[in-house]
N, C-alpha and C positions, 0 to 999 in steps of 0.2 A: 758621624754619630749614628746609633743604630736606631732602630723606628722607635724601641722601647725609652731609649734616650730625649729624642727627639719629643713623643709626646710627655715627657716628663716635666722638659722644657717649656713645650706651648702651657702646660698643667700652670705649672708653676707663674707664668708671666702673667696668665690670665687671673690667675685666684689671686697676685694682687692687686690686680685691678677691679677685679667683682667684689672685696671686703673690704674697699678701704672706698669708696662711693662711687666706684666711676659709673655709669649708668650700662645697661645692659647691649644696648646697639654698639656705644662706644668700645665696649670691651671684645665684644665679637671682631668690630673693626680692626680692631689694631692687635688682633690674633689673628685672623685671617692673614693682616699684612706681613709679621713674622712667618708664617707658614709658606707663604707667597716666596720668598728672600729664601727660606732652608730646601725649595722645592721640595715642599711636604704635605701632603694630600690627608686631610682629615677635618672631621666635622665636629665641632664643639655643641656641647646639650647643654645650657645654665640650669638648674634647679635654684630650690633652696635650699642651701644646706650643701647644696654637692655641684660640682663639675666634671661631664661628661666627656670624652675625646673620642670620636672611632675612627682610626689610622684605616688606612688602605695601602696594599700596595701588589705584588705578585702574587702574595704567599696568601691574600684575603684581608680579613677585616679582624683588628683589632680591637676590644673596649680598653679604656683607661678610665679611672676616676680620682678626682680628691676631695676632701673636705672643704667646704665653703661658702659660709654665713654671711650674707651681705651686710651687720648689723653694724660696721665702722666708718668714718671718712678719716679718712689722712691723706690730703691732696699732696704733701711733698714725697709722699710713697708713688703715688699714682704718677707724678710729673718725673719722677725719678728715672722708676721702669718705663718707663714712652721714651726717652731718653735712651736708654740701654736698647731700645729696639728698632729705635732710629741710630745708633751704632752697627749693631748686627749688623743691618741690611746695607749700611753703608761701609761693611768691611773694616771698620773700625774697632771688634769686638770679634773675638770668636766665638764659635758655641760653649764650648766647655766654659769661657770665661761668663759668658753671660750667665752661666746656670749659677756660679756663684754670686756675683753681683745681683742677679734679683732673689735670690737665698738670703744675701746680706740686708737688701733694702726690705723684705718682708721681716726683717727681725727688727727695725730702726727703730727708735723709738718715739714718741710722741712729745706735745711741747712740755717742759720738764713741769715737774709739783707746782712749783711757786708761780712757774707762768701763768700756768691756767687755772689758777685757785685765784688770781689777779684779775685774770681776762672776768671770770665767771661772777667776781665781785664789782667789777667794774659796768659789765653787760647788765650787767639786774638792774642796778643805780640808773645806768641811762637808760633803759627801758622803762624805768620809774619816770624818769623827767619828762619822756615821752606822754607816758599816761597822764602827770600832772600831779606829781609828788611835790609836795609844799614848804615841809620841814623839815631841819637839821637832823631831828632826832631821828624820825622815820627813813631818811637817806644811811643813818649810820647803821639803822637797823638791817636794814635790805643789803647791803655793804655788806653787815659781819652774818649774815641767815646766807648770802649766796656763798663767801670764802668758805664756812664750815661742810655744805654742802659738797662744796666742791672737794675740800679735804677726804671725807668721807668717801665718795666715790673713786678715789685713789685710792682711798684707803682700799675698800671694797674689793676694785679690782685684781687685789695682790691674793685673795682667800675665795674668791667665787666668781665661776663665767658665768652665773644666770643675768641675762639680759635687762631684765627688768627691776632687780634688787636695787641698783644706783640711782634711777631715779626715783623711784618709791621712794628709796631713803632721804636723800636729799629735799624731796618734798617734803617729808616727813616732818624734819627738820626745819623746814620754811613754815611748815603749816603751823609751828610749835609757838616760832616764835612771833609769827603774827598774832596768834591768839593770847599770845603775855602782852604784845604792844596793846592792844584793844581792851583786856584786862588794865592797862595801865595808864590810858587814854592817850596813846602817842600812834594811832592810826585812824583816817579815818572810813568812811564805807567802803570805799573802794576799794580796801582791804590791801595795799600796793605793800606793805611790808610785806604779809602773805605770798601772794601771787606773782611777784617781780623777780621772786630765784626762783621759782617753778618755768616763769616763760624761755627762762635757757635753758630748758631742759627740752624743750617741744622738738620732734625729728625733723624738723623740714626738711631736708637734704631727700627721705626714704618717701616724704609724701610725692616728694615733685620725681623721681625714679622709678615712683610704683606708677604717677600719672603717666610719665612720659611708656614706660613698658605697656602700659595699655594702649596708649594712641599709639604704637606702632604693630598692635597683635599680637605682644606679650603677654596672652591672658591670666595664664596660671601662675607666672614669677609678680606680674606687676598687681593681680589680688593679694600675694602674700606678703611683697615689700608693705604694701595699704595696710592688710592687717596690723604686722607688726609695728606700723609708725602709730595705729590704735593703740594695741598695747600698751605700745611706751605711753599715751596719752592716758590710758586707763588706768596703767600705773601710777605715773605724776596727779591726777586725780585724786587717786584714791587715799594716797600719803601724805596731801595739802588738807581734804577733810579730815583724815582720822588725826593728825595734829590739832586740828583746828578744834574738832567735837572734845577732844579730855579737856578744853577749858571750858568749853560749852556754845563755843562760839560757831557762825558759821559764815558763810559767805554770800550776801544777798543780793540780787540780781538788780541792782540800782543805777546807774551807767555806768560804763565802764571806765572811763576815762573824763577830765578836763580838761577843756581848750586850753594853750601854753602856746605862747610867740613865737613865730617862726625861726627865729637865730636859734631858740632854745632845742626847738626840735629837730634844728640842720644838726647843730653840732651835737647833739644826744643818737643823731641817728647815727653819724660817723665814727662816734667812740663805740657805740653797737655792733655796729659793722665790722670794726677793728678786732673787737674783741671775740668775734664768733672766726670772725678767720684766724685768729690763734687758737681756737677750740678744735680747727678743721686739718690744726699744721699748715696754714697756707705758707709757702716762700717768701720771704719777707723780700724778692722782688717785684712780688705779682699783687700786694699789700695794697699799694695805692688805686688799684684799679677796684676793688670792689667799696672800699670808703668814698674814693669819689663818685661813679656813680651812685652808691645807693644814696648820701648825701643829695646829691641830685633828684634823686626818684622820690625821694622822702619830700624834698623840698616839693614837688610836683604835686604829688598826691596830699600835701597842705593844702596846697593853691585848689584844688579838686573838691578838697571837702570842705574848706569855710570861705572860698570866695563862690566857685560852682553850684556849691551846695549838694552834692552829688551822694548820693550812699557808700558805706565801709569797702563794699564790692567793686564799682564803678572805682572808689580812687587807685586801693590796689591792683585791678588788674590794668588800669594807666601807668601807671608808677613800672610796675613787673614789668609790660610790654617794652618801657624805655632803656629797662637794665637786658631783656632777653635781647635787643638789639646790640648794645652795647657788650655784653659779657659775651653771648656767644662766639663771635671771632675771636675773644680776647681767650676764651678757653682752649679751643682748636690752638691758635698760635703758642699759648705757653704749655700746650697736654695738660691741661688741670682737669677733673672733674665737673662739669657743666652743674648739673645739681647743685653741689658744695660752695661752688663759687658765687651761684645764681642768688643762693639762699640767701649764703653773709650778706651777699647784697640787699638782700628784700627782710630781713631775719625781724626787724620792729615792725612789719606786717603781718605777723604770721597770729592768727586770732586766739593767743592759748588763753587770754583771760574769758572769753566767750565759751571757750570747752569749757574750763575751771567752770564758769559760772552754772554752764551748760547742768552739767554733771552735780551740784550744788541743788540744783532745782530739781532735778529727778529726785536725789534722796531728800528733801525736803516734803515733795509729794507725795512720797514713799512712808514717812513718819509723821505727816501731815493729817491726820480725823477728816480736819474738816479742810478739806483744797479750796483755796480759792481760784480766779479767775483770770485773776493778774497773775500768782505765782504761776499758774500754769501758761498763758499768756508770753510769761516773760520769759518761762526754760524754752517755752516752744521759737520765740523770737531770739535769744542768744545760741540754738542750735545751729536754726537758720541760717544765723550771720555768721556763723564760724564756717560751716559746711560751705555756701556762698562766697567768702573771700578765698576758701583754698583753692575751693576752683577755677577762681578769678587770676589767683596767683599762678595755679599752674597755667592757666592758656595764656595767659599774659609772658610767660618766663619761656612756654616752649614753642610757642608759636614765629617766634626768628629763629629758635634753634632747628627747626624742622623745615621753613625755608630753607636757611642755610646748608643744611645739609642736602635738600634738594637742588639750589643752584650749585654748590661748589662739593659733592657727593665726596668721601673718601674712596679708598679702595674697595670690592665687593664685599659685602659680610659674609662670615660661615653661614651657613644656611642653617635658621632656627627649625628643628622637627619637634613636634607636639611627641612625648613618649608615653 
């Protein structure tokens, strides 16, 4: 193949590994190692937004670039092409063939309508039982606010790539009909009709991507993965209140959640878990590894906060650390996404009722005369603990990934240049 060829190929294998969640070191890796296999001398630049290549060879230095938005996960795209390039190298594949095979896997498609309007009604539900949802009728609700949701962002999809319309909408949606349930007395403070299809909306995959791209010197990719996993949160915010305010209603910072029995919260955490790794594409042979351990982790981080008594923080980054031990060999071994997989595992930890609430109590303060002490007290303490637990989660989730990779290193990575 000719050099032009050549980096069109690395182009292509890597952009679908940068858009569909793989994390930034990981993707360099396992471009490097194609490149290694084609004896092909070039250095890859991540941005956002775009990917860089400059070939070398007699004749000088080439640039290349494409298009690509890290704003996806679809771990059976990702575990697909690792696949195809552990062919390559292993002469199982040729060039030309591989350029169509990850051509084909970057067009594949995602889990069909009906799955994930299921997963996404299913996940709300049990992230409700988690928090300590009580009744029939508020289950049914949270059930049919997450399915339309989810509808709609299919829908969505098919008429518009702005990023942040899907979840807006879908909040939107959720914020609607919480504020009928509460109108109609079938919710109650916790507001968990509201807030239970917003929490599958939250990025976690782009928070723990942009954390990990930081801790390794990725400054300017892993600020902007952060930014944008904001975004999405500022959007899902902003589409939960403006539903919420046309009834008049709003969201009050009163705790978050109720104690619920440990069986309750094994199995609430498993069907979570289940259902976020059908949001993610996961392989339905790599399925049971992230419901058992998070199950596991969930079950831990119980035992942490009402036999320990330990804070939101301390259980979760307990819990994280047992799944980053676990999941990270499990991701190397099958090529999945570390992030994605990490997440579905940790996904009923992830603090989006503390944002929501967060975010509730600024514009409350905002339209508030007379602020008082507590409301401001309490936006300042649900900040806190949302900010606090991601953190907790990320060093918890990447701290055996980063071992790991230090005791048992892949092949050398292209080398990251600051442009």
């Amino acid at each position: 193949m000719k050099r032009e060829e050549l980096s069109d190929l690395i182009l292509s294998f890597a952009r679908v590994l940068y858009i569909n969640g793989d994390s930034t070191h990981q993707t360099l890796e396992a471009s490097q190692r194609v490149c290694n296999c084609l004896g092909f001398r070039a250095t890859l630049f991540p941005h956002w937004g775009q990917l860089e290549i400059q070939s070398e060879d007699s004749n000088g230095k080439v640039l290349s670039a494409i298009g690509a938005a890290p704003t996806g996960v679809n771990m059976d795209r990702v575990a697909s092409t690792l696949r195809v390039a552990d062919d390559l190298c292993n002469g199982r594949l040729a060039p030309v063939d591989a350029v169509n095979e990850i051509n084909r896997l970057a067009e594949a498609p995602a889990a069909p309508a009906w799955m994930f309007t299921l997963a996404a009604a299913l996940g709300a539900v049990a992230l409700a039982v988690i928090f300590g949802v009580r009744h029939m009728a508020a289950t049914a609700l949270i059930f049919g606010s997450a399915a339309a949701g989810a509808i709609l962002r299919r829908s969505l999809e098919r008429y518009s790539t702005n990023i942040l319309l899907q979840p807006f909408s879908a909040a939107f949606v959720a914020g609607i009909v919480g504020a009928l349930a509460v109108r109609y007395a079938l919710s109650s403070s916790l507001r968990l009709v509201a807030v239970s299809p917003c929490m599958v909306l939250v990025p976690g995959p782009h928070f723990l991507n942009g954390m990990l791209d930081l801790i390794r010197g990725h400054m300017t990719l892993g600020l902007a993965r952060l930014t944008y996993a904001l975004l999405v949160v500022v959007a899902i915010s902003t589409g939960l209140l403006l539903g919420l305010a046309l009834f008049g209603v709003s969201l009050p910072v009163d705790p978050a959640s109720r104690p619920v029995p440990l069986w309750h919260d094994l199995i609430a955490a498993g069907v979570a878990v289940a259902c976020y790794s059908i949001f993610f594409s996961m392989p339905l042979h790599m399925l049971p590894w992230p419901v058992a351990v998070g199950a596991a982790a969930h079950a831990l981080r119980w035992v942490v906060l009402t036999r320990v008594e330990a804070g939101a923080a301390t259980g979760a980054f307990v819990a994280c650390l047992l799944v980053g031990v676990v999941i990270a060999p499990v991701a190397r071994r099958w090529h999945a996404p570390f992030a994605a997989m990490g997440f579905a595992s940790v996904v009923s930890m992830m603090p989006g009722v503390f944002m929501f609430r967060t975010a509730s109590g600024l514009v409350q303060l905002a339209n508030n005369s007379q602020r008082t002490w507590e409301l401001t007290g309490a936006t300042l303490a649900d900040g806190s603990i949302a900010i606090l637990v991601i953190l907790a989660m990320s060093l918890g989730l990447i701290i055996p990934k980063l071992i790991l990779d230090y005791v048992r290193p892949d092949p050398p990575s292209l080398s990251f240049r600051r442009r």
